[in-house]
matplotlib code that plots the C-alpha trace (Angstrom):
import matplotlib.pyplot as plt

x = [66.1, 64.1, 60.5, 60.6, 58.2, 55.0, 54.8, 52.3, 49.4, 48.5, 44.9, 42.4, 42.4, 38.8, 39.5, 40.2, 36.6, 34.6, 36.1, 35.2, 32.0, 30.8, 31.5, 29.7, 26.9, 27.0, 26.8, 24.2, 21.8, 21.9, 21.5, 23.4, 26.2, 29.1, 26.8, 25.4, 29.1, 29.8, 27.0, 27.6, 31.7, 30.5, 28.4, 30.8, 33.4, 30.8, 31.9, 30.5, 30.6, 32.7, 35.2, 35.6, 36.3, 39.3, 41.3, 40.8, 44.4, 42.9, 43.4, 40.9, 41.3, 39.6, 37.0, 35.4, 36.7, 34.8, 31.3, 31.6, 31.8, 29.2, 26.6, 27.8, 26.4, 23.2, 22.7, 23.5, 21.1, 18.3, 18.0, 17.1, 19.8, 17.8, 17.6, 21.6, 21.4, 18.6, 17.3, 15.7, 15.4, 11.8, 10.6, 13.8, 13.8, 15.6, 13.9, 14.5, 13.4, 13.7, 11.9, 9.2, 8.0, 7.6, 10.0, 9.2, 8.9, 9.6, 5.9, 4.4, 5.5, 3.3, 0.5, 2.1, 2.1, -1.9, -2.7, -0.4, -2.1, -5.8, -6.3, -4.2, -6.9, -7.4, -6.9, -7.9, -5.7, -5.2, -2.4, -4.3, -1.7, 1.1, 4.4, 7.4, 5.3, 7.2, 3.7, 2.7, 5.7, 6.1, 2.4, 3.2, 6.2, 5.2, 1.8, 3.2, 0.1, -0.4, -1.4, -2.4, -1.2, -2.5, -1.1, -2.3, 1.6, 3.1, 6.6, 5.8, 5.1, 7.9, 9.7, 7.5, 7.6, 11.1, 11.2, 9.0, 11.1, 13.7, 11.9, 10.3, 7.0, 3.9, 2.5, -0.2, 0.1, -3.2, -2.7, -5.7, -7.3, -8.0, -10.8, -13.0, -12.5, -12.5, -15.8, -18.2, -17.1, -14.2, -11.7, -10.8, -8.8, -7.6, -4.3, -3.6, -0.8, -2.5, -1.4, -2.5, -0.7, -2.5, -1.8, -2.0, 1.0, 3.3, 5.0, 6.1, 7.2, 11.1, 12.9, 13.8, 10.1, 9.7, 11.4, 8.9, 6.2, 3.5, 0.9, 2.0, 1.7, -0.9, -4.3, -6.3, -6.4, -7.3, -5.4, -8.5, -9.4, -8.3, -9.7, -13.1, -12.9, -11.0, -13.3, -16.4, -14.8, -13.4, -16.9, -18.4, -14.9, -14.7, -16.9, -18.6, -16.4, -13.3, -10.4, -9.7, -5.9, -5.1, -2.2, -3.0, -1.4, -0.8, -3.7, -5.8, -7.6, -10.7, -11.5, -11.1, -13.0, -15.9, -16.0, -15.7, -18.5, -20.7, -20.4, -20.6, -17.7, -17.2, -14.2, -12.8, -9.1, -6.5, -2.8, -0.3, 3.7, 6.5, 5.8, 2.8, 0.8, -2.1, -1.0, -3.2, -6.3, -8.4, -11.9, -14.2, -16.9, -20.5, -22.7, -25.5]
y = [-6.7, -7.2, -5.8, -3.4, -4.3, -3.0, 0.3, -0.6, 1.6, 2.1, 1.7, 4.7, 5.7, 6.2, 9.7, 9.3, 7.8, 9.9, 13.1, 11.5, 9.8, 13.2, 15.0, 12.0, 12.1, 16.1, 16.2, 13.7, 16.1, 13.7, 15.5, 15.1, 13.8, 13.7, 11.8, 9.1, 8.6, 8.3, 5.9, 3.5, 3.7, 2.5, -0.1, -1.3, -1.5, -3.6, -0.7, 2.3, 5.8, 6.7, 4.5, 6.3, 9.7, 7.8, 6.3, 8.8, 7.1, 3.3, 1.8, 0.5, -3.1, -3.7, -5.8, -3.2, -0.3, -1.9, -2.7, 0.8, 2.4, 0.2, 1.7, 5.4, 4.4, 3.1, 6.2, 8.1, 6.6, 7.9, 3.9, 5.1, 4.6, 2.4, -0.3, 0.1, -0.9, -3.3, -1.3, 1.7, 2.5, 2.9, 3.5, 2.8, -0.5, -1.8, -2.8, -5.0, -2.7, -3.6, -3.3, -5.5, -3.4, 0.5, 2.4, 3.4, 6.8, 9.2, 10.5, 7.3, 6.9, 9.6, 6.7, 4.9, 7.3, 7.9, 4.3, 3.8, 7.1, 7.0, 3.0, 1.5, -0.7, -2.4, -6.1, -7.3, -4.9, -5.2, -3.0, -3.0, -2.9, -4.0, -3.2, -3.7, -5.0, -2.0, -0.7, -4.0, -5.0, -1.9, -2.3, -5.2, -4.4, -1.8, -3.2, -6.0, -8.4, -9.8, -7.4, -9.3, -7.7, -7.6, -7.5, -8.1, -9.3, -12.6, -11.2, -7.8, -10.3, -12.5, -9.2, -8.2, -11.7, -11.7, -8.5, -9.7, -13.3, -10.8, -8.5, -11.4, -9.9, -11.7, -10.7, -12.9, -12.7, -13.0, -12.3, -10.7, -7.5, -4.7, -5.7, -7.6, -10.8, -9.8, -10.6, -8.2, -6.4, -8.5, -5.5, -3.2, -1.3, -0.9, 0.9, 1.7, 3.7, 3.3, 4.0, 7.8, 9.1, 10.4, 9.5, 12.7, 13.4, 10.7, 13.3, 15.6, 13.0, 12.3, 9.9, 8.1, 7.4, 5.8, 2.9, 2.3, -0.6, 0.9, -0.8, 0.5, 4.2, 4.9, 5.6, 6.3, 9.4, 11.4, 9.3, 7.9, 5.1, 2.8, 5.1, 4.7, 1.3, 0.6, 2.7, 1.3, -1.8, -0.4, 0.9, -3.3, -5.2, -2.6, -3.2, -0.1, 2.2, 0.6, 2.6, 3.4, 5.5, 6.2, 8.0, 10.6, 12.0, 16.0, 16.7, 14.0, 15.3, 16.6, 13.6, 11.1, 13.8, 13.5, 9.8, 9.3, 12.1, 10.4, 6.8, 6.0, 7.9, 9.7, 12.0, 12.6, 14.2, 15.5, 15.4, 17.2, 16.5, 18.6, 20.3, 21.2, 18.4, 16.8, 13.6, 11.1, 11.0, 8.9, 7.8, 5.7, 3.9, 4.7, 2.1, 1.2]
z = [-36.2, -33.3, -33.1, -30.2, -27.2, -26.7, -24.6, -21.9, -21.2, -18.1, -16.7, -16.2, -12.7, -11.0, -11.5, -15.0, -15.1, -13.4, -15.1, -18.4, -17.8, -16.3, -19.6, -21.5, -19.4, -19.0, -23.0, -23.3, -20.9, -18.3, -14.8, -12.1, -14.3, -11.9, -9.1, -11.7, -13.3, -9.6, -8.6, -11.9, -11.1, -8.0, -9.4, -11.9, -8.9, -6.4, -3.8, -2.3, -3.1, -0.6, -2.0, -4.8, -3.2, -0.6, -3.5, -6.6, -8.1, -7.9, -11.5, -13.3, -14.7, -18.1, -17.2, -14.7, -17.2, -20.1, -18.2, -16.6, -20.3, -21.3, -18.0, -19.3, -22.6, -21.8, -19.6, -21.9, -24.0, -21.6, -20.0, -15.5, -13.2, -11.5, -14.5, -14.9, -11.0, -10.8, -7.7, -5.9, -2.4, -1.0, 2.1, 3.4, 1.9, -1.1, -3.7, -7.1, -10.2, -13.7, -17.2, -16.6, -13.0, -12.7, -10.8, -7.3, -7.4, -3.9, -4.2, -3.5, -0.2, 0.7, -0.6, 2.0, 5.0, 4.1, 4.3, 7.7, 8.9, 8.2, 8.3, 10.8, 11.5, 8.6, 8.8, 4.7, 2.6, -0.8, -3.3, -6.5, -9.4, -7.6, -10.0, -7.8, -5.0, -2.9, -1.7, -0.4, 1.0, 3.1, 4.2, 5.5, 7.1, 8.9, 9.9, 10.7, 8.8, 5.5, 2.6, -0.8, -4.0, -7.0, -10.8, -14.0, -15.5, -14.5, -15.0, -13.5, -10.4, -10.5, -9.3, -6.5, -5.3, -4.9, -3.4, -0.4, -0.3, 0.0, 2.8, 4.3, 3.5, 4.3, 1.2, -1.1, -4.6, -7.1, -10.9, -11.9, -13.3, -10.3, -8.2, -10.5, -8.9, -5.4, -3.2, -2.3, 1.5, 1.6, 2.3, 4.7, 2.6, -0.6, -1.7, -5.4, -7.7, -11.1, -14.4, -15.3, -17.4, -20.4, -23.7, -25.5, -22.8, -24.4, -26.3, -23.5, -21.3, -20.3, -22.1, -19.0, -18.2, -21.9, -20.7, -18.3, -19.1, -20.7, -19.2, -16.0, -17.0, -19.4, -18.0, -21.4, -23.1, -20.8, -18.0, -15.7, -17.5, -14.7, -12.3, -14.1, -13.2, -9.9, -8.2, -9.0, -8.0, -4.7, -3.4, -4.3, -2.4, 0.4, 3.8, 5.0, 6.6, 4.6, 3.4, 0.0, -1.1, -4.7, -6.0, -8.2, -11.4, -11.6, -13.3, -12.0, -9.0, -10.9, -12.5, -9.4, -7.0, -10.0, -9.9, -5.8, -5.5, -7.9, -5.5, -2.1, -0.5, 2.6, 4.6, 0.8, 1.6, -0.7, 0.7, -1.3, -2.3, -1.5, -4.8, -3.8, -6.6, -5.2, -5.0, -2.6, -2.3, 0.6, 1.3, 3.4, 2.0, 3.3, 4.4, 2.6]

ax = plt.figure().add_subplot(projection="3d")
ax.plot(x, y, z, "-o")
ax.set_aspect("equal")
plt.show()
């Protein structure tokens, strides 16, 4: 007797997908599940969003099907988005992103617009704690002059370098520890988003931001230890009159207005995020 033939199945549409990524993602408490099933469909697909929504009956071959399940998972998971996509748009730029660099967050571009703002000037600039390199490649895009950046990790700068090869960002790289090695009124200014979150916070945070390096988000217990020690260091490297911009944490304001009051600061401002967070503070170093 002969065997009967296979029935063939028929591959998922992209609407077939979305619909039951969303679900997956919507049960896993991942939010906005239908965008970020659209965004890794996307992904998966090496097209654009818009894509998606023109041809809702385009089959799905296996190969794509299979690494689009296997993005839905890892979301689901709590891995970012970003990771899954090996990038994150910043300042209008694209940026490479990964485990080994913290992502850029939309908050620190107002870090950005402080520095462009208050110390257009400045000719020696250095981005203490670099990560992605996304605040000194921007710097130095939009200046138009060098910035040198700063990082402790040699794999947490492979990535920034290849984001300003990418850019064509005159940016110079140092692996080092903050300020410590940097001569005495050397800088101009000095631009920094430092770890601060505090430990005893670890518990309460989201389980996106756990896969974050820890090194780029812990600040100590009480989340100003590298505060405690990058200022210091600011108020030696900086010339009088130099600039100095920190990012700040939600809760971190106190601390860093105690530590910049108790040095040789002057015109101390406070600008606040759309949620209304302090979340840069600026300074000039006195003379003297």
């Amino acid at each position: 007797m002969k065997a009967a033939s296979p029935i063939p199945v028929a591959a998922p549409t992209v609407g077939d997908c979305l619909r039951s990524a969303a679900d997956r993602l919507r049960g896993a408490g991942v939010e906005p599940p239908r965008l970020t099933a659209e965004t890794l469909l996307a992904h998966a697909l090496d097209c654009e969003r818009v894509t998606l929504y023109a041809h809702p009956e385009r089959a799905v071959e296996d190969a794509a099907a299979e690494a689009f399940a296997r993005l839905v998972e890892r979301r689901a998971a709590g891995e970012p988005t970003q990771h899954l996509l090996g990038r994150q748009e910043f300042y209008g730029r694209e940026m490479e992103v990964g485990p080994a660099a913290f992502i850029p967050r939309p908050e620190t571009e107002l870090l950005v617009e402080t520095a462009l703002e208050n110390f257009p000037q400045a000719r020696r600039i250095v981005d203490v704690g670099t990560g992605s390199g996304c605040i000194a490649v921007t710097l130095a895009k939009e200046l138009d002059r060098p910035v040198t950046a700063i990082e402790i990790a040699a794999e947490t700068l492979a990535v920034a370098r290849r984001n300003a090869a990418y850019h064509g960002a005159s940016v110079r790289f140092v692996q080092g520890d903050l300020l410590s090695a940097a001569r005495t009124a050397s800088l101009d200014l000095a631009v920094s988003n430092p770890p601060y979150v505090a430990r005893r916070d670890e518990p309460t945070l989201q389980r996106e931001v756990r896969f974050e390096p820890a090194r780029a988000l812990f600040g100590g217990e009480d989340g100003l230890d590298v505060y405690r020690r990058l200022i210091p260091q600011a108020e030696r490297a900086l010339r009088p009159g130099g600039g100095l911009a920190l990012e700040l944490g939600y809760d971190s304001l106190p601390g860093v207005l105690e530590l910049l009051r108790a040095g040789r600061w002057s015109a101390i401002a406070v600008r606040e995020d759309l949620a209304g967070i302090p979340r840069v503070i600026s300074a000039e170093r006195l003379a003297g």
